[in-house]
Every structure is written in C-alpha cells, then in structure tokens.
C-alpha positions in Angstrom: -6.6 -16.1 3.4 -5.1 -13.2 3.6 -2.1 -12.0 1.1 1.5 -11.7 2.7 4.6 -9.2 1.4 7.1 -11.0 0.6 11.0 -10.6 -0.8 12.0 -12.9 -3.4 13.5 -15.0 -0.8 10.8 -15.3 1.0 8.6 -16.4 -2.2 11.0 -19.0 -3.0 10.9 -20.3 0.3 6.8 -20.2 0.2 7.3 -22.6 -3.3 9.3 -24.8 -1.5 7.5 -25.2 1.7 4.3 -25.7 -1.0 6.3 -28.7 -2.9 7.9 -30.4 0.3 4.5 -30.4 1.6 3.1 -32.6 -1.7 2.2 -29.7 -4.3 3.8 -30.7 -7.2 6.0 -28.0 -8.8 4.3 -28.3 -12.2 1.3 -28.1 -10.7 2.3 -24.8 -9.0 3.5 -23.7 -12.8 0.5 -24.8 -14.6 -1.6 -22.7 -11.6 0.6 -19.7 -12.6 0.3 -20.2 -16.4 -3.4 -21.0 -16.2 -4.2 -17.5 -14.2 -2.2 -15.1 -16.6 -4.1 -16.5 -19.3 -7.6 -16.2 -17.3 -6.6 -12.7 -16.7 -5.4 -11.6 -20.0 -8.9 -13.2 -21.2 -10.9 -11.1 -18.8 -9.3 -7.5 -18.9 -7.4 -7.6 -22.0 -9.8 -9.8 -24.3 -10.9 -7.5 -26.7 -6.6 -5.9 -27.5 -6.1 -10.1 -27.5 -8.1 -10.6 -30.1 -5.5 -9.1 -32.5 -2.9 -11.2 -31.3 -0.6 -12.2 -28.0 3.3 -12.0 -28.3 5.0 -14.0 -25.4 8.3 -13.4 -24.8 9.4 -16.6 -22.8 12.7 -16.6 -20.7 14.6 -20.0 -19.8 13.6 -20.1 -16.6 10.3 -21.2 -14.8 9.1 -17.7 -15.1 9.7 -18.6 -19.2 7.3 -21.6 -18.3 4.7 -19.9 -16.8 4.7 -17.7 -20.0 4.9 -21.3 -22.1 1.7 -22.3 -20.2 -0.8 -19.3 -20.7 0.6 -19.0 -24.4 -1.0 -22.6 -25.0 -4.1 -21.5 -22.7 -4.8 -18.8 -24.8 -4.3 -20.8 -28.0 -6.9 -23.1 -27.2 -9.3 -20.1 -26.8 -9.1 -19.2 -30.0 -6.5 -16.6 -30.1 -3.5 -16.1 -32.4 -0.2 -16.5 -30.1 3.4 -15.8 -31.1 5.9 -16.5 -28.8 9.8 -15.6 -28.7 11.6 -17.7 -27.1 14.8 -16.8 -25.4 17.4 -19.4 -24.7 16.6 -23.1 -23.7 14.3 -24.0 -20.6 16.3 -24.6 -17.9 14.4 -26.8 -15.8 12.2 -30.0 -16.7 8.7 -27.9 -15.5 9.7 -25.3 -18.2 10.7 -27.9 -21.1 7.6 -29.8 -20.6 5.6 -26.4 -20.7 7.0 -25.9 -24.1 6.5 -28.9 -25.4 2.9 -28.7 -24.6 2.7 -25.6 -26.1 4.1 -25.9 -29.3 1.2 -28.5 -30.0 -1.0 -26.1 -30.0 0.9 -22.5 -30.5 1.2 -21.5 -34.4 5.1 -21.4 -35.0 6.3 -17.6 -35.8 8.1 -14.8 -34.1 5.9 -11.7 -32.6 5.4 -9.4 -36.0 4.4 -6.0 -33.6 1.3 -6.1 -34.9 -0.2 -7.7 -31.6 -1.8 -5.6 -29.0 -1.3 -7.7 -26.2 2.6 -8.4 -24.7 3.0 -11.2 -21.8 6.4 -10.7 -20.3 7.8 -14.1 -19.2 11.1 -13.3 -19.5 13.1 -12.8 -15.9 11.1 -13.7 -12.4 11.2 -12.8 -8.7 14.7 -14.8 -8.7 16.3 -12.3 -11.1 18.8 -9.9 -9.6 20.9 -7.5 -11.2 20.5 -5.4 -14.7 19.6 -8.1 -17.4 22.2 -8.9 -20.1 22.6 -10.5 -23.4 19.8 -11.3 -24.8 17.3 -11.3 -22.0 18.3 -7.4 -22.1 17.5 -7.3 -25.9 14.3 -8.7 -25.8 13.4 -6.4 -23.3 14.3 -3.8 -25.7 12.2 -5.3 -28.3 9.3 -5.0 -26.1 9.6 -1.3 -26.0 10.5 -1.0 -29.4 8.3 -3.1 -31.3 5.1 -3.2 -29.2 5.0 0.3 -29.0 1.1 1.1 -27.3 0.5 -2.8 -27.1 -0.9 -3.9 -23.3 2.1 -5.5 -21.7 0.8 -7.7 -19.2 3.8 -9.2 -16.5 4.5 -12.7 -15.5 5.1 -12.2 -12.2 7.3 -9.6 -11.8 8.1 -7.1 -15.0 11.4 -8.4 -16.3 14.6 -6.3 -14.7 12.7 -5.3 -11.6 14.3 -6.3 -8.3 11.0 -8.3 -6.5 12.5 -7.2 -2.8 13.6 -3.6 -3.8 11.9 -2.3 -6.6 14.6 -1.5 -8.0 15.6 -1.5 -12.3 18.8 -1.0 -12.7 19.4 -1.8 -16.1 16.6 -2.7 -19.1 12.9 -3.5 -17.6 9.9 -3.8 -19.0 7.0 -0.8 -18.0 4.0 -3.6 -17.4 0.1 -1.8 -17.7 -0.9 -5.2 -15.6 0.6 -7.8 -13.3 0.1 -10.9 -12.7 1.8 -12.4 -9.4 1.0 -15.1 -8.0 0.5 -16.2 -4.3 1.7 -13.5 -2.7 2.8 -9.7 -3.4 6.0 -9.1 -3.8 8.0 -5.9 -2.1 9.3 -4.4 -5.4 5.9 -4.6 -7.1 4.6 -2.4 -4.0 7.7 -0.1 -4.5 7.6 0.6 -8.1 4.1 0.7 -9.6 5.3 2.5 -12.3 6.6 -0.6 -13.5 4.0 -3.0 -12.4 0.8 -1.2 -13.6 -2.2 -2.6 -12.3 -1.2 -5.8 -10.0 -3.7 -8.8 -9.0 -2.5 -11.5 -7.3 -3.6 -15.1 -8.2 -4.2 -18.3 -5.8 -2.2 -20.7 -7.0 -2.9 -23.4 -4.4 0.2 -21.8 -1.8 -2.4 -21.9 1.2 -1.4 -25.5 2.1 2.2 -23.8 3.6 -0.2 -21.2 5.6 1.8 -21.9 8.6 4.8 -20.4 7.3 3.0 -16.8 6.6 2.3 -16.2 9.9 5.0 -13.6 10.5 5.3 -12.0 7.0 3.4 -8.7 6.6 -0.1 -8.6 5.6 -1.5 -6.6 2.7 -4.1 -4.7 4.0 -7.6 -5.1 2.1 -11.6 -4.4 2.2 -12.2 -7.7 3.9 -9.3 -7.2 6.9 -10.7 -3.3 7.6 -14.0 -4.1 7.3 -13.3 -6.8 10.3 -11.6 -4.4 12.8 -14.5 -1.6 12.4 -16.9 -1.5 15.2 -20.1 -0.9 13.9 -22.4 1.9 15.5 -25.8 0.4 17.1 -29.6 2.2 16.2 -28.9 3.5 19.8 -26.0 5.6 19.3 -25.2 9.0 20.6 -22.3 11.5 19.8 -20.7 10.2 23.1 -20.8 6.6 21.7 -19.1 7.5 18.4 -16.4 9.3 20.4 -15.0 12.6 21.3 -11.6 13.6 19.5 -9.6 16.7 20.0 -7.4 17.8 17.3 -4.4 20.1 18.2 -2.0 21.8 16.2 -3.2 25.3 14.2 -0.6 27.4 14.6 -0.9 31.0 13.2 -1.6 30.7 9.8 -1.7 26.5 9.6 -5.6 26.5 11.0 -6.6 25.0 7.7 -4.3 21.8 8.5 -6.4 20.8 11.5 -9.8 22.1 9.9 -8.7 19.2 7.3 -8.5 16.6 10.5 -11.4 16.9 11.5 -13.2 17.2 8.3 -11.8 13.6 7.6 -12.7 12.6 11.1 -16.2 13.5 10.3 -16.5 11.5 7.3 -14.8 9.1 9.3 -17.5 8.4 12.0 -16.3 10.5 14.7 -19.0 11.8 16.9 -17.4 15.0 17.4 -14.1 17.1 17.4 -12.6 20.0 19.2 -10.1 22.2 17.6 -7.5 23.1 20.0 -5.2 25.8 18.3 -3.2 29.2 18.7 -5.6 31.9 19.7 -5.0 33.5 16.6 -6.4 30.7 14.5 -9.5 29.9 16.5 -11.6 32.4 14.7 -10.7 31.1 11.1 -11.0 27.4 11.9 -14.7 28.1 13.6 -15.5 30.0 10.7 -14.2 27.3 8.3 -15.7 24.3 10.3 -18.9 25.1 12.3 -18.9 21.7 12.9 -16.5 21.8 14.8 -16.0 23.1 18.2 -12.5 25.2 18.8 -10.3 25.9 22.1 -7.2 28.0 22.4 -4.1 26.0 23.0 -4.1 24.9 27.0 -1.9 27.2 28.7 -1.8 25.6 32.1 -1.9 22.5 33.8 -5.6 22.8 34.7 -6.3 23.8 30.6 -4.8 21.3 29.5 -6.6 18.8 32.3 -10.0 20.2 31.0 -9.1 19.7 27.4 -8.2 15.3 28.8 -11.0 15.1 30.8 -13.3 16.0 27.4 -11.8 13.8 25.0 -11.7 10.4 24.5 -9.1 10.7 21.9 -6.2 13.4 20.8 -4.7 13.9 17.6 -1.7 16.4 17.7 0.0 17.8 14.6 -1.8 19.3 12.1 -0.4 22.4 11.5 1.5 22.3 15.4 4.7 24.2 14.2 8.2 23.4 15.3 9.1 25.3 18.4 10.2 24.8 22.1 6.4 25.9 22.7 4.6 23.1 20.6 6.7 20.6 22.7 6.3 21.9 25.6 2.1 21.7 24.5 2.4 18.3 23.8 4.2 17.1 27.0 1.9 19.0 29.1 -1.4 17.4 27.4 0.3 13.7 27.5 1.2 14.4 31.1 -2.7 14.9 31.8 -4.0 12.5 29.2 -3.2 9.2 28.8 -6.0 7.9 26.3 -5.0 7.0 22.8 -3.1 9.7 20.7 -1.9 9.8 17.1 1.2 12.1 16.6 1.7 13.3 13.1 4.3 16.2 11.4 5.5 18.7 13.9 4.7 16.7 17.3 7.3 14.5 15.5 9.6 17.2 14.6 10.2 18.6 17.6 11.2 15.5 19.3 14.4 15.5 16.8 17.1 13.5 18.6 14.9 13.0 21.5 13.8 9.5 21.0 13.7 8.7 24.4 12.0 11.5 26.0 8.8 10.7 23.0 9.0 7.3 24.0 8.2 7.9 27.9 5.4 9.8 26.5 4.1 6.9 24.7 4.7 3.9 26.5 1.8 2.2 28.2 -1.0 3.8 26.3 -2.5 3.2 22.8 -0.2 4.9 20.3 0.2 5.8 16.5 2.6 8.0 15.3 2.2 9.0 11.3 5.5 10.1 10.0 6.2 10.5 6.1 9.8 9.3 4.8 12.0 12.7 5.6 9.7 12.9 9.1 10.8 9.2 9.9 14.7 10.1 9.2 14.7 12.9 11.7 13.1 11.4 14.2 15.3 7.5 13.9 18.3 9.2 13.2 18.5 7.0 9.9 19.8 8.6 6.5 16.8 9.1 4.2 18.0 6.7 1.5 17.9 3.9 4.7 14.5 4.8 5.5 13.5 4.7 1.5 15.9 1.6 0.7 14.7 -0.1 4.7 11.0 1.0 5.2 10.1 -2.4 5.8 12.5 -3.2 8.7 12.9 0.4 10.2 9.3 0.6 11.3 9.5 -2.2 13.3 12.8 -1.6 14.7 11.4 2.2 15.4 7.8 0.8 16.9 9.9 -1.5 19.0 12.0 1.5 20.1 9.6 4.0 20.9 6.8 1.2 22.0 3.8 2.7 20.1 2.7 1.8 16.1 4.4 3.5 13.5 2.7 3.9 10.2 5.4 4.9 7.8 3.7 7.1 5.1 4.5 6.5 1.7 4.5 4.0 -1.6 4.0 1.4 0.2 2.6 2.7 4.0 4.0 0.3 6.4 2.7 -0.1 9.5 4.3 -2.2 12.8 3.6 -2.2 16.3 7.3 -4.2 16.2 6.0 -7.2 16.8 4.0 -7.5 13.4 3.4 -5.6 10.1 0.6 -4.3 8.1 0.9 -2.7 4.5 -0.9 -0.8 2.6 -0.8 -0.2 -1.3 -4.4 2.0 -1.5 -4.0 5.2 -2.9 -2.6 7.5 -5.8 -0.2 10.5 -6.5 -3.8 12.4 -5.8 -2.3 11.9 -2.0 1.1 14.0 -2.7 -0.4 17.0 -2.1 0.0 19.6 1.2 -2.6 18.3 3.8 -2.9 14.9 3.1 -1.3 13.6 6.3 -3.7 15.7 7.8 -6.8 14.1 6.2 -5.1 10.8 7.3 -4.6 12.0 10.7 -8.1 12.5 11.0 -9.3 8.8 10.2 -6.8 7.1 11.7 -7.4 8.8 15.1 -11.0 8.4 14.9 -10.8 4.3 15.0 -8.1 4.6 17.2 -10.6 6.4 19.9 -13.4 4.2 18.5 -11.4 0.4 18.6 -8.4 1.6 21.3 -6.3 -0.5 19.1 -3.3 1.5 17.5 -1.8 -1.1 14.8 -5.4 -2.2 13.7 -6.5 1.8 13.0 -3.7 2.5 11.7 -3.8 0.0 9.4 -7.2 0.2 8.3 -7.2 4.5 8.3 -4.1 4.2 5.6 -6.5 1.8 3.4 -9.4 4.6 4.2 -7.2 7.0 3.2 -5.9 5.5 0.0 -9.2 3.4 -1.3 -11.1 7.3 -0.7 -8.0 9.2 -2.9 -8.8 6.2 -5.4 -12.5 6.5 -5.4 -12.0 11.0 -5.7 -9.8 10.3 -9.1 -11.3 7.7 -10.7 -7.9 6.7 -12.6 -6.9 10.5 -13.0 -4.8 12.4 -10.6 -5.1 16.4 -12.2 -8.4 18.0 -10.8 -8.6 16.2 -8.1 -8.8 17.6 -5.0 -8.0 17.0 -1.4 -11.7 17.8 -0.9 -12.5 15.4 -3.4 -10.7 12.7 -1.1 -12.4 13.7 2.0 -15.8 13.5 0.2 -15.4 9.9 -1.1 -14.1 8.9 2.6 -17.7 8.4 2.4 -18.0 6.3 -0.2 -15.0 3.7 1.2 -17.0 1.9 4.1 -19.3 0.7 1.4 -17.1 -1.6 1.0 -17.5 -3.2 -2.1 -14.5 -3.8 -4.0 -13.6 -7.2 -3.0 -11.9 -9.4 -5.9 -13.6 -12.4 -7.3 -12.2 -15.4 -8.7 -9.1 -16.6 -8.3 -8.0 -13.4 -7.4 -6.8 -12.8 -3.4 -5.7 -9.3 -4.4 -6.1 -6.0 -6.9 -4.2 -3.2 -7.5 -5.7 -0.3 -10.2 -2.7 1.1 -11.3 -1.3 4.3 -9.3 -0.6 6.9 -11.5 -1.2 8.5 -14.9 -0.2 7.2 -18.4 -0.1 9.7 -21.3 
C-alpha cells in the first residue's frame, strides 16, 4: 500500500474513516503504542537498556506513549514516565491504567538515554503552554544527549506546516503512524529519522486515493522500463542537452554525466560556440553541437533526439528564449525545462504554456525559480508548495516538480512527493545532475509525472548513498557516482514499517 501525505486534518479524517468502518479506536491506539515500542526496541535497544523516560500528554497522543511505556516494561526495561495532566479521553485512561500495572512508579531522573515524546500530537496547533511547554523544556534540559524518539509528531510541531512556533522537542527518530504527515516532511530537523508504522488504516484505502503519494523504492522501481539483452544505444534513447552558455559548459557536462549513470544511451551537448570545446574536452562521452542558429539547425538537432533537456547553464537573455522557442517549434517530443529556460519566461506564463501543451512535459523549478515564474511571493510558494504545484501544472498543462524539502511533483490532477536526499543536494549543479535523470526516463517511459517523480527519488536516494549520514566532503561527483548504486534497489523497509526516513542532515 502505498503511504499518503497528509495534513493533520486529513489524518484525523483517515482515523475516523478507520473507526466508522469497524476498527476500534483502542485498537488503532494500542497499534500506535505497540509500534513505538517495537521500534525503540530495534534501533534504540542497546541506549534503552539504561532506562526509557516517557513524557505522556493528556491526549491520545499521551496514550500512545502510555501503551509502548507498558510494552517496553514487559521487555525487561526500566520505564519512568511523567505524566502531564489527566487523560482526556477513555482510550488514554484505560492506556494508563494498563500501564501502571506494570510501569515502576517514579519520575524520569535524566539518567535515561532514551526519551519518547508523547506529549502533543498531529491535532496540536499553536505554541504549547503551561505545562505541556515546561515539559518540553525538561526534555531539553534534563535529557541532554539522551535519544529522543517522537510519538507521532515531535511535540510543538505543526503536522501540516512544519512549523514550531513556540517550545518543541528536536526528535533523533519518529515514529508516525499510518501515514506521513506534511510538517514532518517540512522540518526534518525536528523529526530526525521518520518511519512510518501500519497500524491497520488500509481498511479506509478508498479514501487515499487523491492524497499525495510518498514516493519510494517499490513505486520507482515499477515505472522503470527495463532494458532487454538486445538493446542498442537507439533503444536506451537519444537525449540532447542544451544550455552552456559561455562559461556555464560545466552545468550541462553535469546533465549528461547524470544521464549516463542514468541509463541514457547517449547525449548531445548543444551549447554556445565558445563552450563546445571545454564541454568535449570535459565529457568525451558526449557528443557537442553549437546552439542551432536557424530553423533548419534547430530541425537537425529534433530530428536526432528523442528527448531535450534545456537549461543547464542556458543564461537569461532575449537569445536563450528565442533558442528555446525555436527548438520547441521544431520538436515536439518530451522536454524537461529547468533554471534559465524558466527564467526567461518571467511573466510570460502563457506564451511557455503554448510551448508545452500537448506534449510530454516536466519543468524542474527550485523555490525562488517557481516564484518568478507563478507570480506568487516566495513565502507562498515555501508556506503553499503543496497546492501551488498543482495549481501551476494545471496552468501551464505540463508536470511540475517543485525542487526542495519536500520535492513535490503534480501533473494537476495528482501529486507525488519526495523526501530522498540530504543538504549534500544544496550545492551549485544539483538541479543539473537532476535534470539529467529525470529527462532520461522521461525519453525512455514518455511519461512526465512518473519520471519526474521517480528521477527526484534518483536523485535524493544517490545524494543519500554519496554521504553516508555526512554532508562535508561530499561531492556532487560523489552523487552522480552512486546514481549507480540507486537502481539496486534494495532499501525497502521490513516489518511493520510502510516507510523510512534516515535523518537529513548533520548532528554535532
């Protein structure tokens, strides 16, 4: 089953759907409780084994906590828990009372090296007060280099928006259950490492049909054609790349360097006459064209290639668009647009869009490219990325993959997401790299929201695989080396687990 994204109203509405439909909601609870524990036990069992502090809210999220304090009890472990008001609903009071036959009475000394957060859940809005907000400081305080392990969400973080505007706990793991939740997605630094547990919600699948999906191994390994014993360079595809402007020839040698590791059977470099030298020097690989200067160039350049990426390194002037409505005119396979072939069409929406429609499309804009091309104030983009690629995909009828933590992707009638990747990515060249895989299944699959899809995952799994957890020293040649390593494809969770997220960045 696939995971969905989700805002806390859309979770809540998921629990319900799961109860109305027979699932009792303390059995939904003791799913949740039984998980954290299981997942404590198996990353975090050797800290545990010097002690757990709970810190258990009044709400269900409190009665999760209440159920995977008992769980761990019974496996031998010493569990203190700090309880924070009284339960508020009968699944939560019945949670406690279980648990307290079974949990050693005592408040958390600070001794323990394992923290579970059960304090506030996706339902919690606002900055925490009173003594939610001082038991969050506790946690900081008192369990200073203890593993804090999250029920659900880390208590004070918005689960739509990400967002902590008051007290929150800083989680090293995650534990969420049934489906990811936005604000986990938009602030890993607060979620750590995130898996998300089955806790029986598949009997409401009906009602995920339209949320996003989060993109995984399983789903990209699906879309990608495979390449029979029989294959040719011809049968892989032919992608030109065009963009190089004088002195930017390294941005679409990166292209098609990631295209290569991609699958790609082979790639033109179409660039300013001053770059071709460098760029054939740098990539003998590939083969290299000055930009088409006439309407029988640029006919020559569309009858070659199956596939055109057009970007890297283009530069913003009257002549790059000019280049790119001149190839579209005489090519109408699939294209990916990234960085300046997005640029120049600044308050031009319309005139980009008759270039688009009817033809297999991605365009590959990061957060500051997006809000010069909608129109929208960056803050909307950052605070809307969900809905505006849709409503911009819709608008310009092509998929937009919206670059950035998470990548959202939407043909406008449908959204992917992906969470793959590290802060190894925020580096110059990296759309590039991306550009480079994405339009290599594109010309390989001719279908624009499935490639894009699955070439941010690429992208992100192969930045993942170059760091191995660290983000200094690693290069963007590191990522487009392990692009080979991602089509193994074997990182699929086990389990109960429908999902894992390492976390992002770097702790010191």
């Amino acid at each position: 089953m696939p995971v969905r994204v989700v805002t806390a109203a859309e979770a809540a509405e998921l629990d319900r759907r799961a109860i109305a439909s027979g699932t009792p909601s303390r059995v939904l609870m003791q799913a949740a409780g039984a998980a954290t524990a299981r997942a404590i036990l198996e990353r975090r069992g050797d800290a545990a084994g010097d002690g757990v502090a709970v810190y258990a809210g009044p709400g269900n999220n409190g009665g999760d906590a209440w159920i995977a304090a008992a769980a761990l009890a019974r496996a031998g472990l010493t569990v203190r828990v700090a309880a924070t008001g009284e339960p508020r609903s009968p699944d939560a009071a019945a949670a406690r009372s279980d648990a307290l036959t079974v949990v050693a009475p005592g408040e958390p000394t600070g001794a323990e090296r394992v923290v579970l957060d059960g304090l506030l859940g996706t339902g919690a809005s606002g900055a925490p007060r009173g003594e939610i907000a001082a038991a969050i400081a506790r946690i900081a305080e008192r369990h200073a280099g203890a593993t804090v392990v999250a029920v659900d969400v880390p208590s004070g973080l918005d689960a739509t928006t990400g967002a902590t505007p008051g007290a929150f706990v800083r989680a090293h793991l995650t534990v969420t259950y049934g489906s990811m939740k936005r604000g986990l997605l938009v602030n890993r630094d607060a979620a750590g490492a995130i898996v998300v547990a089955d806790i029986g919600l598949g009997a409401v699948s009906g009602a995920w049909e339209a949320l996003p999906t989060l993109v995984d191994a399983a789903m990209v390994r699906a879309m990608l054609p495979g390449i029979p014993a029989s294959a040719h360079k011809g049968v892989r595809k032919r992608l030109a790349i065009v963009g190089g402007a004088p002195g930017m020839a390294g941005a679409a040698v990166l292209a098609a360097r990631a295209a290569m590791r991609a699958g790609i059977g082979m790639t033109k470099l179409c660039l300013a006459p001053g770059s071709v030298e460098a760029a054939q020097a740098a990539e003998p690989a590939s083969m290299t064209t000055p930009w088409p200067v006439t309407d029988a160039d640029a006919r020559a350049l569309a009858e070659w290639a199956q596939a055109l990426l057009i970007g890297p390194g283009l530069g913003r002037t009257n002549d790059a668009r000019a280049l790119i409505e001149r190839l579209l005119a005489a090519f109408r396979g699939p294209v990916v647009l990234d960085a300046d072939a997005l640029n120049v069409f600044e308050g031009a929406r319309p005139a980009l869009a008759a270039l688009l429609r009817g033809r297999a499309a991605v365009i590959t804009p990061h957060e500051v490219e997006f809000s010069r091309l909608s129109g929208m104030p960056l803050a909307d983009v950052v605070a809307q990325r969900f809905e505006a690629c849709g409503a911009l995909a819709r608008e310009l009828g092509c998929t937009v993959l919206l670059k950035g933590v998470p990548t959202v992707v939407s043909d406008g009638a449908g959204s992917d997401v992906s969470a793959a990747g590290t802060p190894v990515l925020a580096t110059a060249g990296s759309g590039d790299v991306l550009g480079g895989i994405v339009a290599t299944l594109l010309a390989q699959t001719g279908q624009a929201r499935a490639s894009a899809a699955a070439g941010a995952w690429v992208h992100g799994r192969a930045a993942e695989l170059a760091g191995g957890g660290q983000v200094r020293g690693v290069t963007l040649g590191d990522v487009v080396a392990s692009v080979r390593d991602v089509w193994r494809f074997d990182d699929a969770p086990g389990g109960p687990w429908l999902a894992e997220l390492a976390e992002a960045g770097e702790r010191y």
